[in-house]
N, C-alpha and C positions, 0 to 999 in steps of 0.2 A: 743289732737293730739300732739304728740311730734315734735321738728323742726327737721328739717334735713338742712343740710349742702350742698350747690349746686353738692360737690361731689358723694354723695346721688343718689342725681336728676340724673345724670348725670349716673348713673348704671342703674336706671328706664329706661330713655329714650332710652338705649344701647339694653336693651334687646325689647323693643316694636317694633324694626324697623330692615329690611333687609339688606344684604348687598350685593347690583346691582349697585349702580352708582359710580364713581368715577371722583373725582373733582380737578384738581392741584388749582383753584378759591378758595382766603381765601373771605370770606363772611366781609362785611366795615357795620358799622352801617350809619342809613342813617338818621338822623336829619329832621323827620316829621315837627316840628314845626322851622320856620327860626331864631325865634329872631327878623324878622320884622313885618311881617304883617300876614294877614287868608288867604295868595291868594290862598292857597291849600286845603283848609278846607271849607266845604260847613254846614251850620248853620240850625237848625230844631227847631224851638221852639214850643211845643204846643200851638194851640187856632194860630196860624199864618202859613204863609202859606212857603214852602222853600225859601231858602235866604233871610228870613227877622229876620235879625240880630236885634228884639224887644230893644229897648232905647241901642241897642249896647252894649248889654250883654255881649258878647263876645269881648275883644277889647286886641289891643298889648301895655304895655307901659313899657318904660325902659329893654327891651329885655323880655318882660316877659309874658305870655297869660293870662288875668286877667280874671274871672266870676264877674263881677261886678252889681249892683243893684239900684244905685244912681236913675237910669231912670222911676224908679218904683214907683207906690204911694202905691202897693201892690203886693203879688207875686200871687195870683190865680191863683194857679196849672199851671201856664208856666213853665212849666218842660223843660230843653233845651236841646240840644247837639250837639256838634261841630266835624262834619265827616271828616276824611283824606280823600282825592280824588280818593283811591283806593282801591282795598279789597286786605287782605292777609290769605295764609293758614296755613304758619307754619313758627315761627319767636319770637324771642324773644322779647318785648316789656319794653322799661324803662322810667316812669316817675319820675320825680323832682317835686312834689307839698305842699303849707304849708295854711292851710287856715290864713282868717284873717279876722276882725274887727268883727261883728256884725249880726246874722242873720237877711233880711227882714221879717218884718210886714206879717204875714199870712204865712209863709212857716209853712210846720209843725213840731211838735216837734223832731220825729224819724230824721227830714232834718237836724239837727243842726250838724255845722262842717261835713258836710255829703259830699263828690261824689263820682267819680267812673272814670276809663275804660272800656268802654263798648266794648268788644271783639266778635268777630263774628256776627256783626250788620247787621240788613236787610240793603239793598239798599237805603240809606236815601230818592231816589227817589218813592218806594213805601209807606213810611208814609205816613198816611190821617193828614189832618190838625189839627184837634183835639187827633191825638195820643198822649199819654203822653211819653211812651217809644220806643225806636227801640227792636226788639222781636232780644235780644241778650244775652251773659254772660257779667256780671256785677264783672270787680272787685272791689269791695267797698272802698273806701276811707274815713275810718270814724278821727277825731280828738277828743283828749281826754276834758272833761270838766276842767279840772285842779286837780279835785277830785274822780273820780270815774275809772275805767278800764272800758276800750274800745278798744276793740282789732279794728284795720285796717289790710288790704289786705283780706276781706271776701267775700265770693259768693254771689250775688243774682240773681235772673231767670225772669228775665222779658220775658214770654213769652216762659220759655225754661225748661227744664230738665237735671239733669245728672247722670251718674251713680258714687259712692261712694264703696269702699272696694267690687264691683261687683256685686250693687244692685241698682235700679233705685233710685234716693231721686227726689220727690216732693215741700219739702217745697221749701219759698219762699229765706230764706238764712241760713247759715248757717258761723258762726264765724271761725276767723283762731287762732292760737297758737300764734300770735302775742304778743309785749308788747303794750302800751300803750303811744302815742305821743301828749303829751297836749302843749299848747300855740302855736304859730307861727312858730315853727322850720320845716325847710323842711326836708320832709319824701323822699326816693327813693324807689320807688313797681317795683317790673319787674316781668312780664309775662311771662313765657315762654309755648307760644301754639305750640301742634303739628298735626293740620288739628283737627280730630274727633276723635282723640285717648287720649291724655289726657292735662292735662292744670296742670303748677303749679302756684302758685303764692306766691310771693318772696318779703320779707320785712327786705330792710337793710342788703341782704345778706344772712338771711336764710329763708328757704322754710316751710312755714306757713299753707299752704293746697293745695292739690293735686285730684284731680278728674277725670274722663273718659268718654269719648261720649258722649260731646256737643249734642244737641238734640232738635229742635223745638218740643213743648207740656207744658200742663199747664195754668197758669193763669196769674194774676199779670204785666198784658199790656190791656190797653184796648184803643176803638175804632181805632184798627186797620183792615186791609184790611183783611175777611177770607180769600181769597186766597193766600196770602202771608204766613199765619201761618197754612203751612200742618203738623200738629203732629204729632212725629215721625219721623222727614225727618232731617237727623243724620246734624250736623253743620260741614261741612270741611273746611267753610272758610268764610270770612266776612271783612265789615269795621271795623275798628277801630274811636270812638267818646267817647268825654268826655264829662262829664256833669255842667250844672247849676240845681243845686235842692233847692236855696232860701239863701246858707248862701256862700258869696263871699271866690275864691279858686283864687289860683296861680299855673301858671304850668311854670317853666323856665328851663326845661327838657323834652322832649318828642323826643326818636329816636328810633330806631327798628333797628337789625340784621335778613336779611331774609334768613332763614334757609330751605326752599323750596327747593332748589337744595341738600340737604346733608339729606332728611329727610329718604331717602331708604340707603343710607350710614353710618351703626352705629358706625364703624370707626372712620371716619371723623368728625361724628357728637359731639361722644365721647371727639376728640379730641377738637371740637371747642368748647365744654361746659368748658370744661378742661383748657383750655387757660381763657376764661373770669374769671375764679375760680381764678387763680392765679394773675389774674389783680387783684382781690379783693382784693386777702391778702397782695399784693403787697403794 
């Protein structure tokens, strides 16, 4: 898949949306994560039950959101994830993350240097206790071994579906056009979702892979609620949660622009992709 340039993006996005609303409101990003503490973030770890933040997996230190594993004498499948307080449906999403040290004992091998934003999240209050995943889009956050390519900013589908070049895809992920970011250095990913229409995602500035209609179906989530996961039932909107999958990550970046009010406005919308383009090259 070839990259594209946000301006690119930014022609896509023009043509998939109407133009009804009109807004003098310039859209502020809004800093999900403080810098000090989880008070806005609500914690899910499998095999535990909500708000039990397991040996404090999850923890803030020196301004920064740590996945940490010190607490552990093993990782057995406690797969975690840490919810924003609120769902969004169309919104640009930006994280800062760089892994670091050591994977624990027992994670698995695919887990290494491994996580993610998980985009269009169930209700982390419908998890069952033993859920491994929330039935959401997964952007992948992979790090390189120092030797081999490994693209980051990649699909995976826990629990979900989407459509590709205008055809349902199945599997469970599928890699982006990305380069390759090995040792500690911090990566910047941003999201840019827009309800159930399409998703890009955005590595370092350029646009990495791109997809359409979000969609509960499939596999690759389990012991979760059937009720919850009706197949088929298109994704317009969701929490947003990051993950612990065994090897310790760093997030000292995490805000969002909510682009909800300007999403029927291609104008506007245009214009406001347009301006963050030029902050870029700025």
């Amino acid at each position: 898949m070839k990259k594209a340039t946000i301006l690119f993006l930014i022609a896509l996005t023009a043509i998939a949306c109407a133009s009804t609303l009109k807004s003098k409101n310039e859209p502020k990003w809004i800093s999900l994560f403080n810098g000090k503490d989880l008070n806005d973030w609500t914690v899910k770890i499998s095999k535990h039950e909500l708000n039990d933040n397991f040996a404090n997996t999850f923890r803030v230190e020196n301004g920064v959101m740590k996945v940490s594993y010190d607490g552990y004498k093993t990782f057995d499948e406690q797969y975690g994830h840490i919810f924003y307080k609120k769902p969004f449906s169309a919104y640009m999403l930006r994280v800062e993350y760089r892994f670091t040290g050591d994977q624990i004992d027992g994670g698995p091998g695919w887990a290494y240097r491994n996580s993610g934003a998980m985009l269009h999240c169930q209700d982390p209050k419908t998890m069952l206790k033993d859920q491994d995943y929330p039935i959401s889009i997964e952007g992948q956050m992979l790090g390189g071994d120092g030797t081999n390519e490994r693209s980051t900013g990649n699909l995976c589908t826990p629990g979900t579906n989407v459509e590709i070049d205008g055809k349902l895809y199945t599997p469970h992920c599928i890699n982006s056009s990305s380069k390759t970011y090995h040792g500690d250095q911090w990566v910047r990913a941003e999201f840019l979702v827009l309800g159930d229409s399409v998703i890009h995602h955005i590595i370092e500035g350029d646009t990495v892979l791109t997809y359409q209609k979000p969609q509960i179906g499939g596999g690759n989530v389990s012991n979760y609620d059937p009720n919850v996961k009706q197949d088929g039932k298109a994704l317009k909107s969701g929490y947003i949660s990051l993950q612990s999958e065994s090897h310790p990550v760093e997030f000292r970046k995490v805000e969002l622009l909510d682009l909800e009010p300007y999403v029927n406005n291609k104008a506007k919308l245009a214009e406001i992709l347009a301006k963050i383009a030029k902050e870029k090259k700025d």
